[in-house]
Residue, then its C-alpha position, 0 to 999 in steps of 0.5 A: x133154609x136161613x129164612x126158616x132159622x131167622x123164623x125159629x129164632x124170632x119165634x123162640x125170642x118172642x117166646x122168651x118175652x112173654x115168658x118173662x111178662x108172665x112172671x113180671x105179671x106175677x103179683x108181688x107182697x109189698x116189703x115192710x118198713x121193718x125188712x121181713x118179707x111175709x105176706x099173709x092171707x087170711x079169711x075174716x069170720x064174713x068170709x072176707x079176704x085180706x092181705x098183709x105184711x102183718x096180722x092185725x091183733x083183732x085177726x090174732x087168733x085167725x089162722x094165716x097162710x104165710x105167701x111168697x113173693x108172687x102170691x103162692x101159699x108156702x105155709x099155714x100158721x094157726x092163730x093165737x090161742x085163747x086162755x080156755x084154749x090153751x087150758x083144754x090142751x094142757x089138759x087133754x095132754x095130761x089125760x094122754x100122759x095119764x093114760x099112757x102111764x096106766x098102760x105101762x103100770x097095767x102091763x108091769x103089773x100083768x108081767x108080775x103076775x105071770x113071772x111070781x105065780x104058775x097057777x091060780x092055786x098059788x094065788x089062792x093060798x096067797x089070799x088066804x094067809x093074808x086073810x087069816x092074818x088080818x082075821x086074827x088082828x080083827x079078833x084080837x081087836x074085838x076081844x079088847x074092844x069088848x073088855x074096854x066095854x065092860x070096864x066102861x059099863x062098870x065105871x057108868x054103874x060107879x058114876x050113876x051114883x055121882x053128879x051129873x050122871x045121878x038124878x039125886x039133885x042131892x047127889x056128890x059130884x063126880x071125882x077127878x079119878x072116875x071121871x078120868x076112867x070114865x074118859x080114857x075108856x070112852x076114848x080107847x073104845x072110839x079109838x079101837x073101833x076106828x081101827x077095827x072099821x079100818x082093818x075090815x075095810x082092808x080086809x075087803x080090799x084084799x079079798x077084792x085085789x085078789x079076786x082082781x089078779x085071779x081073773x087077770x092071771x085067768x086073761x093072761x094064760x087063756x092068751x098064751x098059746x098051748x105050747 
């Protein structure tokens, strides 16, 4: 019986040597001059693979897995980014912020819908006294553009007498006052037209916003469950 315990001892000892061979065995990363205890492994683009306790600046931009002391990866660290890199991920996060902030508007502009309109009449009449409004400023406009025509006809009938609108080369040049009508008309006539061009184009704008919030409020009610 003692011989066997004498065995099991000295089996379980020589165990416990080799134990410790193997970890001794392990392959340890060399210290640097500077104290940090990193080792790195990485694959250069030959599929070559390098060890040390730092990353050369020609492998800068290689990802790294960072090693413990006996050779076991605890880490992966992506290389350094380039310029374009660097540039394209700005940009695709500002795409992300910019879609997620279309989200948030679109779903305030749904919950407005629901909350100021019970029904697409409502919405129609809305339109329509908008419309009428903007109707009566484009006739007004258009009244006033057509007087400032007339007047500047009249004044073209005055000044064909004048040089430099008269062939007569024996023809009076034109006087300070008709000139000046003659200028201020022409100006007031572009003038109203651009705002007339601008309040049709708003007019367009309405009708189309509308019909927009008409189809989204008809989305938004077929997707509310009949009570």
């Amino acid at each position: 019986m003692t011989r066997n315990l004498v065995r099991l001892a000295i089996a379980a000892l020589a165990a416990l040597a080799v134990a410790g061979s193997a970890v001794a065995a392990q392959p340890k990363r060399p210290k640097s001059s500077s104290g940090d205890s990193q080792t790195y492994r990485w694959v250069d683009k030959d599929g070559v693979v390098h060890f040390g306790d730092h990353v050369p600046p020609e492998y800068a931009d290689t990802k790294r897995q960072v090693l413990n002391d006996y050779g076991v990866p605890v880490a992966t660290q992506d290389g350094a980014r380039t310029a374009e890199q660097i540039a394209a991920e700005k940009a695709a996060a500002k795409r992300a912020a910019d879609e997620r902030q279309q989200a948030i508007l679109a779903a305030r502009r749904d919950q407005v819908l629901l909350d100021t309109y019970l029904s697409v009449e409502e919405i129609e009449a809305l339109r329509d006294r908008r419309l009428e409004l903007i109707d009566t400023q484009i006739k007004v406009t258009e009244n006033y553009l057509q007087g400032l025509r007339d007047i500047l006809q009249k004044l073209q009938v005055e000044a064909a007498s004048f040089k430099p609108y008269s062939s007569d080369p024996n023809a009076p040049p034109i006087d300070d006052r008709l000139a000046r009508e003659l200028a201020n008309t022409m100006d007031s006539i572009v003038l109203y037209e651009k705002n007339l061009g601008t309040t049709r184009a708003r007019k367009a704008d309405v009708i189309g916003r509308f019909a927009s919030d008409i189809d989204r409020f008809r989305e938004l009610k077929a997707a509310v469950p009949a009570e």
